[in-house]
C-alpha positions in Angstrom: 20.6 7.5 11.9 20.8 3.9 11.7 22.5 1.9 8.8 19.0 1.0 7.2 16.2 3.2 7.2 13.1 1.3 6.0 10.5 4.7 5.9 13.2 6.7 4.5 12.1 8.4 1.1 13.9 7.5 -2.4 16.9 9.6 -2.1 18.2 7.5 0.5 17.3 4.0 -1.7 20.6 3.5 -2.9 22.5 4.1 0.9 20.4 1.6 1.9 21.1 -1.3 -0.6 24.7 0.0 -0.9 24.6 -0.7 3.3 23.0 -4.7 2.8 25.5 -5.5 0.1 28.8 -4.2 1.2 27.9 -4.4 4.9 26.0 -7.3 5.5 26.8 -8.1 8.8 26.8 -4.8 10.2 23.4 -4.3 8.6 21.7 -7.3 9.8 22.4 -5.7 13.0 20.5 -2.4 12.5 17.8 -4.4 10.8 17.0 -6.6 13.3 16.6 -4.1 15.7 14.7 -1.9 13.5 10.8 -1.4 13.6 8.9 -2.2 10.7 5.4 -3.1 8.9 4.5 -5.0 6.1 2.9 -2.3 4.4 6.0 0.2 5.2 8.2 -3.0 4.1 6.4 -3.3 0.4 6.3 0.2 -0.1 9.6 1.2 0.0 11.7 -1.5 -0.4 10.1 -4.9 -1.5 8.0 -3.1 -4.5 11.1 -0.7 -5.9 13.6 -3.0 -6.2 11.5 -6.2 -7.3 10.4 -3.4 -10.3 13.9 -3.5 -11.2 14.6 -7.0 -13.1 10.7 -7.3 -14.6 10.9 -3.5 -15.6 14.6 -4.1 -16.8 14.1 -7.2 -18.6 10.8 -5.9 -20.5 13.0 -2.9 -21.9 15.9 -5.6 -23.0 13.7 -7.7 -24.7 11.3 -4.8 -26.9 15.3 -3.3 -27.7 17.7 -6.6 -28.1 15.1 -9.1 -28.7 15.5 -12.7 -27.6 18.2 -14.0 -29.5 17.5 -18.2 -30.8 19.0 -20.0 -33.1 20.9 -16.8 -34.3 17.9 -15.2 -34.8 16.9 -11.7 -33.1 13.2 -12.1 -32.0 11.4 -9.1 -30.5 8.1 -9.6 -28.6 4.9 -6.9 -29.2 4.9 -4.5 -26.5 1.8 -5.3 -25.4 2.5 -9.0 -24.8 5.8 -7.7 -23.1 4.1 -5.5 -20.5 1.8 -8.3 -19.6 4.5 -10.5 -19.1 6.7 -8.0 -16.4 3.6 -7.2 -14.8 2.9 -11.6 -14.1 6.8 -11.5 -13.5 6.3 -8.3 -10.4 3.2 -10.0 -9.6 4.4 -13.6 -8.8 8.0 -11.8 -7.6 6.2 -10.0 -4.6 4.0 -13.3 -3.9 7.3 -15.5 -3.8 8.3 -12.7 -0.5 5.2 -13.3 0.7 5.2 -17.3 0.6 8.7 -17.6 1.3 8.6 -15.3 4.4 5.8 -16.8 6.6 7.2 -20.5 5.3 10.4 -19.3 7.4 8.2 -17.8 10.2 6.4 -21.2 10.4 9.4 -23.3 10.3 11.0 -21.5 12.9 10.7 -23.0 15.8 11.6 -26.7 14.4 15.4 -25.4 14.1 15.8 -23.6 17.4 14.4 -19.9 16.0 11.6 -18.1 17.6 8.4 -17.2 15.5 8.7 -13.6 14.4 6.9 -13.2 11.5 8.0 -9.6 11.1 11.4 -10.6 11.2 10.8 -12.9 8.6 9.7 -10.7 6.1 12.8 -8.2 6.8 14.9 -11.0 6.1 13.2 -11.9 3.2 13.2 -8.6 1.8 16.5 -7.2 2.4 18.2 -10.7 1.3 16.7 -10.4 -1.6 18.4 -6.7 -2.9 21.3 -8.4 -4.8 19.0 -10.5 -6.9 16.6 -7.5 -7.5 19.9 -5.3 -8.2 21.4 -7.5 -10.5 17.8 -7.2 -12.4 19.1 -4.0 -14.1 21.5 -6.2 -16.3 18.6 -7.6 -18.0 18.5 -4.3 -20.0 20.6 -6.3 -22.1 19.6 -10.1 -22.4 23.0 -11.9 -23.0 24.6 -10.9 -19.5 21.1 -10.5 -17.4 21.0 -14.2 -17.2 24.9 -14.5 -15.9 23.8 -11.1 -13.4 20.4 -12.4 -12.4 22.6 -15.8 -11.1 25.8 -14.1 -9.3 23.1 -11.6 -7.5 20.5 -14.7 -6.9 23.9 -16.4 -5.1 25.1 -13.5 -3.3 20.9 -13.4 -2.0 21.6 -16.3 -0.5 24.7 -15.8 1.2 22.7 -12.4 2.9 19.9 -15.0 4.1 22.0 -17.2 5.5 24.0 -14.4 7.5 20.3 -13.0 8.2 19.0 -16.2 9.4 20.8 -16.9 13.3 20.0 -12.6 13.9 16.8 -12.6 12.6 14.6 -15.9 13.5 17.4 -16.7 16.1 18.2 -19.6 15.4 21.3 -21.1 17.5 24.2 -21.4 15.0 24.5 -25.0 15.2 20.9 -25.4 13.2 21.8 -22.6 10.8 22.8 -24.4 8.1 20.2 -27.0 8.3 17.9 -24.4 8.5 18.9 -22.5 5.5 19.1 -25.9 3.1 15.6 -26.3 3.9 14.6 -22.9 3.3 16.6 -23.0 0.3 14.6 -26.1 -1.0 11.5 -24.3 0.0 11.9 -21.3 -2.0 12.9 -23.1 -4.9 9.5 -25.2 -4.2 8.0 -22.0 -4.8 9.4 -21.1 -7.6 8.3 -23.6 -9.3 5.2 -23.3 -8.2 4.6 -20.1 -8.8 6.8 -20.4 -12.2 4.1 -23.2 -13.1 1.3 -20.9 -12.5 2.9 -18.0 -14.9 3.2 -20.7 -17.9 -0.2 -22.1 -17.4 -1.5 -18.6 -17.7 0.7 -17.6 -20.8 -0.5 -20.9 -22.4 -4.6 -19.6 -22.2 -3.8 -17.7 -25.3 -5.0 -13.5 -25.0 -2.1 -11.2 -24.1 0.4 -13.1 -22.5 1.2 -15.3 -25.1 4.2 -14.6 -26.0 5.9 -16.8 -28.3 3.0 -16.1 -30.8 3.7 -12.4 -30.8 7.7 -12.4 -31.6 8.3 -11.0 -34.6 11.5 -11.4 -36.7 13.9 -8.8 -36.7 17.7 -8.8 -38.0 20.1 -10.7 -35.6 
């Protein structure tokens, strides 16, 4: 049985993340030797644990609110499930974009083009960020969680980086700054594209659906 088992069913979920944060090196191993698809890649690991910070935050917000000003504001739950559906939405396309950016990029810093590759590295770099999500149940320490697990994210892609696109460890670093300012690109981008659609009005408005409740 090797350390990460991307078909295996949900019982074995939590070895698996357990075996990418406490044993990242050890597990970039097993993953780059591992067959995949990107179907068999969404399925059972990309679209479970992205759930976990939109799904997580939606419940923090309709039960804690949004605290401003001192004020305890509490969305409609309507407005709220539109809003972690964009969030899972734009999360799986940042995977997406992010992952055949590094495929294409490849080659300029040493790698070889593997787009498979890419989107393991993608995926599994990103559990700590999508594990940290479940602190959002309670909005005044998701934000701290959601930035220690975003950092420790990064530290797994740039340990995932030389085994996975092969790149010579001389370009690594060079490699990862630029993929770093690429996935905050998309961010952006895709953060830009979340706000414009909030701002059209209907369901995802949100800030004209908070209602007042005691802080």
């Amino acid at each position: 049985m090797s350390v990460v088992e991307p078909g295996s069913a949900g019982p074995r979920l939590a070895g698996r993340v357990w075996a990418v944060l406490s044993r990242p090196a050890q597990t970039w191993e097993a993953i780059e030797a591992e067959p995949a698809t990107l179907k068999g890649l969404y399925r059972d690991w990309i679209a479970p644990l992205a759930a976990i910070p939109a799904v997580c935050g939606a419940i923090g917000m309709l039960v804690f609110g949004i605290g401003i000003f001192g004020v305890g504001l509490r969305p409609h739950l309507v407005p709220a499930i539109a809003e972690m559906l964009v969030g899972y939405a734009v999360a799986l396309a940042e995977v997406y974009v992010l992952a055949v950016a590094i495929d294409l990029l490849a080659p300029t810093f040493g790698g070889v083009r593997n787009q498979m590759q890419a989107f393991k590295l993608v995926a599994y770099s990103g559990t700590a960020a999508w594990v940290a999500g479940v602190l959002a149940l309670y909005p005044s320490v998701g934000w701290l969680a959601g930035m220690l697990g975003g950092l420790y994210s990064l530290y797994l892609l740039y340990l995932g980086l030389p085994k996975l696109m092969k790149a010579p460890q001389e370009q690594v670093l060079t490699y990862f700054a630029v993929v770093l300012l690429l996935a905050v690109t998309v961010a952006l981008v895709l953060g830009g594209v979340t706000e414009r659609i909030r701002d059209m009005g209907g369901p995802m408005s949100m800030a004209a659906r908070l209602q007042t409740s005691p802080a």
